[in-house]
C-alpha positions as CSV (number, residue, x, y, z in Angstrom):
1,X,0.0,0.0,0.0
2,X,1.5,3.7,-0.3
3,X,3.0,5.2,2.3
4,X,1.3,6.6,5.5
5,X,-1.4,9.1,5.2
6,X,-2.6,11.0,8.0
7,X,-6.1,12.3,8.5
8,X,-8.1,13.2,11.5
9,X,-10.4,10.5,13.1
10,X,-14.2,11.9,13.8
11,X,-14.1,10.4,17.6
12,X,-11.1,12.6,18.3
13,X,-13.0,16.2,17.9
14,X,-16.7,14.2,19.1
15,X,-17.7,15.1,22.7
16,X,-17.1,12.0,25.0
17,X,-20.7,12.8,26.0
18,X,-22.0,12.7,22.0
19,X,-24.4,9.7,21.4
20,X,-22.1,8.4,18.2
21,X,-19.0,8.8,20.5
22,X,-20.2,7.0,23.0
23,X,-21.4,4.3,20.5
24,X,-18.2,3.9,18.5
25,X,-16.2,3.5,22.1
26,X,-18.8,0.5,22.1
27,X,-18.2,-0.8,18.6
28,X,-14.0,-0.3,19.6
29,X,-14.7,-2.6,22.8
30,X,-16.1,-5.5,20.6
31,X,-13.9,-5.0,17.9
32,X,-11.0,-5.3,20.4
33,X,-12.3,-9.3,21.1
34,X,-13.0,-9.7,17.4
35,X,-9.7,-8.4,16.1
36,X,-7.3,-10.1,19.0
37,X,-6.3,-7.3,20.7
38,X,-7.0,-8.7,23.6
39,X,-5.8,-11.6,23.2
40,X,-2.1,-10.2,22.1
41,X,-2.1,-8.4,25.1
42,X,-3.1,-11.1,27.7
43,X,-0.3,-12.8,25.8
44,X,2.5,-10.2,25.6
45,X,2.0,-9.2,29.6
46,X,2.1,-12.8,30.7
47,X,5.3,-13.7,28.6
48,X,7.3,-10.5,29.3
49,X,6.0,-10.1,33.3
50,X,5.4,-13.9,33.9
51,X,5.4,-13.9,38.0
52,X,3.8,-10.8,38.6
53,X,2.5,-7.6,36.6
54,X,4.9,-4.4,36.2
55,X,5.0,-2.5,39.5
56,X,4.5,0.4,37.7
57,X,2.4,0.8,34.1
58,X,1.5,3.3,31.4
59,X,-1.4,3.5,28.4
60,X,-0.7,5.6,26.2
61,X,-4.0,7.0,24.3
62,X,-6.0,5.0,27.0
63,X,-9.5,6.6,26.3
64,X,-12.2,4.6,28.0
65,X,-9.2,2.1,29.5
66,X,-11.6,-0.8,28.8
67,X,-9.2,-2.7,26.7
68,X,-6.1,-2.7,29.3
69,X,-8.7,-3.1,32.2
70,X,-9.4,-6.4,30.6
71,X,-6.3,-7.2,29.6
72,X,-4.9,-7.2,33.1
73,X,-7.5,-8.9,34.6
74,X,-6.8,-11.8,33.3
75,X,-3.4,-11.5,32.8
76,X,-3.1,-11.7,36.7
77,X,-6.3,-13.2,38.1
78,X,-4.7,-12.6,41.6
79,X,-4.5,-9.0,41.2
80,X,-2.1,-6.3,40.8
81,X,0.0,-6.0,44.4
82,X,-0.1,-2.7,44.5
83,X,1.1,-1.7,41.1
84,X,0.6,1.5,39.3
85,X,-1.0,2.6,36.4
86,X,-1.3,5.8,34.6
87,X,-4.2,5.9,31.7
88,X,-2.8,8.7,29.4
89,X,-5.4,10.3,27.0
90,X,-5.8,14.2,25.8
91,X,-9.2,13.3,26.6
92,X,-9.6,10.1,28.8
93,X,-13.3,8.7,29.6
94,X,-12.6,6.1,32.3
95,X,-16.0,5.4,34.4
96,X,-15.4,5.5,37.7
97,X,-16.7,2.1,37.6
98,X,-13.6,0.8,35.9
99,X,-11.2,2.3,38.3
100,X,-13.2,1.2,41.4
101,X,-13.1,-2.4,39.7
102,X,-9.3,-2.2,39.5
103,X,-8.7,-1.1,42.6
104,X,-10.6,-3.5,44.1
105,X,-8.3,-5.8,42.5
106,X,-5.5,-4.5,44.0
107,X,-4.5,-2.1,41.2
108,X,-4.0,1.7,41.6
109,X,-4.6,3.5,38.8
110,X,-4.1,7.0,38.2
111,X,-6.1,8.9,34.8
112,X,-3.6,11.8,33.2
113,X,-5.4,14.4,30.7
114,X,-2.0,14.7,28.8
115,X,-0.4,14.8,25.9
116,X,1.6,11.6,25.6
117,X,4.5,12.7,24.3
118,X,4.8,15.7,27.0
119,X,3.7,13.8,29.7
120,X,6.6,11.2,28.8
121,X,8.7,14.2,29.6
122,X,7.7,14.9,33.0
123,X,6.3,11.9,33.7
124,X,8.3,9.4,36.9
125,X,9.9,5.9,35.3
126,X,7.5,3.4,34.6
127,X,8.4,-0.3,34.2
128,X,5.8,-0.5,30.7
129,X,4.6,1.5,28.8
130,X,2.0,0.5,26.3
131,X,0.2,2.0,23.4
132,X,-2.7,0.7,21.6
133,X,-4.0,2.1,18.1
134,X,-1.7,5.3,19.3
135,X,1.1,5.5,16.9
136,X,-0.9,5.7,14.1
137,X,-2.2,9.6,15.2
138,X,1.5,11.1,15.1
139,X,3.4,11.9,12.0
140,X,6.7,10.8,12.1
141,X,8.5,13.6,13.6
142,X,6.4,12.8,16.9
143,X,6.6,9.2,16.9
144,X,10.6,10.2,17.2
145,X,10.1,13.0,19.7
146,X,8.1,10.6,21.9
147,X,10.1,7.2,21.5
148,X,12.9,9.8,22.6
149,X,11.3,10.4,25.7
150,X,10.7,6.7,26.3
151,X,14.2,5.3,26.1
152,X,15.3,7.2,29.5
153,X,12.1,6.3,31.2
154,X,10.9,2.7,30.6
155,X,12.7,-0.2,30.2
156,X,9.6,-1.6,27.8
157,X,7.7,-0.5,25.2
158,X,4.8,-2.1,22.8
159,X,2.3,-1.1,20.1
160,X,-0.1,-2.6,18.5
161,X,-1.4,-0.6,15.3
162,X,-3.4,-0.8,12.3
163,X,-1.2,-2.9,9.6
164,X,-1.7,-1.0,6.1
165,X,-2.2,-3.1,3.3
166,X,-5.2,-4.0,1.5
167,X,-6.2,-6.8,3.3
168,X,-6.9,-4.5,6.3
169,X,-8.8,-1.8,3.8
170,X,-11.1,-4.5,2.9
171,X,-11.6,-5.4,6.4
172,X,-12.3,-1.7,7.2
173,X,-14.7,-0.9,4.5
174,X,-16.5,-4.1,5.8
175,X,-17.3,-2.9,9.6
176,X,-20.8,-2.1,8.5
177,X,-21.9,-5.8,8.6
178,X,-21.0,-5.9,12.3
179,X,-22.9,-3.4,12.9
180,X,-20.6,-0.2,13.9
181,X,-21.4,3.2,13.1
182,X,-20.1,5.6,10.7
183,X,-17.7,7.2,12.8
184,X,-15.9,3.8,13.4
185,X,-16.5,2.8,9.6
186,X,-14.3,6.1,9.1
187,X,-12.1,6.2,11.7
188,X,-11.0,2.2,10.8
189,X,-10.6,3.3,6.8
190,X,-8.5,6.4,8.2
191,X,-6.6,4.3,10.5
192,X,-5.4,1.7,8.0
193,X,-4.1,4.3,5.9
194,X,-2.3,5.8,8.6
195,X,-1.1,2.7,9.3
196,X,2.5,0.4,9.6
197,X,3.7,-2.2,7.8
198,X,7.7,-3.9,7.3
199,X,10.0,-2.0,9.5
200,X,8.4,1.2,9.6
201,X,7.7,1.9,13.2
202,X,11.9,0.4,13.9
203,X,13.3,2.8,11.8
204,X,11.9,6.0,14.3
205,X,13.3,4.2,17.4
206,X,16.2,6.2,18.7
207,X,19.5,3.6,18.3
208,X,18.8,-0.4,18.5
209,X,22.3,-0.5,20.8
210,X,21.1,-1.4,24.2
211,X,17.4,-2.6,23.4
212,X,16.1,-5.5,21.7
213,X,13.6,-4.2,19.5
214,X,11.4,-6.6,17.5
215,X,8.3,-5.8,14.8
216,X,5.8,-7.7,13.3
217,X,2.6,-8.6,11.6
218,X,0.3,-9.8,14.2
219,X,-2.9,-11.5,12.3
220,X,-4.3,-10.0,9.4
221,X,-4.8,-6.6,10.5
222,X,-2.1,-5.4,13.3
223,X,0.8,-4.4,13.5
224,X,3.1,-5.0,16.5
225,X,6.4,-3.4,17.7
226,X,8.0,-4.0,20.9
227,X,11.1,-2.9,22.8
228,X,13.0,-3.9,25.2
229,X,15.8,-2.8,27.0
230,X,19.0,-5.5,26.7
231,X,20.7,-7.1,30.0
């Protein structure tokens, strides 16, 4: 496919409170199950963090946090001991029922209305950071500036992003017979095109000496990048 184009999603300038906002958040919580997403992630936490989660955790472009609240939950059925969490988002929608759910688990999460690449900045170390359909928003300029950040502050990072190819256009175009609105039938066309594929995201990480970085076509439609600090 040609290379990336950027356009602006419809559920970025929507009100949280808008009735087609609030319906494509729904659509993005079933199309997280129907895609994998949650899935990959159950799988990436309990390979990388085995014994116990993180003590300390980041989401970058969280927005409702439903997908990483599920995630952990079953990555770590016994809870989080305590660890951190900080769901990043310009404009985060958490329900407080989310956050009561995880703390009850023994989580403690924390909800940041931030930029993500300025709150990398000023933000303490965190043990992971993760972002999920994020990359995709920044041109390439700010995927640098904010893998820059992350390389003195984390000692892992992972994405999973729309792969761009024309399998994943068909898939897009096809969202109407699940039954998800027109903002998420845009938003997916948008996001494909704005999408990774090869070595794309690699090539923007600072210097490969001293991590372990690793990318990847994950399924028919994402596209994964991980890494990892070496030794």
């Amino acid at each position: 496919m040609k290379t990336r184009r950027l356009s602006r999603e419809l559920l970025d300038s929507l009100s949280p409170e808008d009735p087609a906002a609030r319906a494509s958040r729904r659509d993005l919580q079933r199309l997280h199950l129907i895609l994998g997403q949650v899935g990959l992630w159950t799988r990436w936490f309990s390979e990388n963090f085995p014994a116990r989660p993180p003590s300390s955790l980041a989401d970058l472009g969280a927005g409702d946090g439903s997908l990483l609240g599920t995630v952990l939950l079953r990555a770590y059925p016994k809870g989080g001991h305590g660890a951190r969490i900080f769901f990043v988002d310009r404009q985060p929608v958490l329900p407080e029922s989310t956050l009561a759910h995880l703390r009850r688990r023994n989580w403690l999460p924390t909800v940041v209305a931030a930029d993500a690449p300025s709150w990398i900045e000023d933000s303490p170390p965190v043990d992971a950071v993760i972002a999920n359909l994020f990359l995709h928003h920044l041109d390439e300029p700010g995927i640098r500036q904010l893998f820059s950040g992350l390389t003195g502050k984390t000692s892992a990072f992972a994405a999973a992003e729309p792969r761009r190819g024309l399998f994943a256009h068909w898939g897009a175009k096809a969202l109407g017979l699940l039954g998800c609105n027109s903002v998420t039938r845009h938003d997916a066309r948008v996001s494909v095109e704005a999408g990774f594929t090869g070595h794309e995201i690699r090539g923007l990480w600072p210097s490969a000496r001293g991590w372990h970085l690793e990318e990847k076509s994950v399924g028919p439609f994402t596209h994964f990048f991980f890494a990892a600090k070496s030794g």
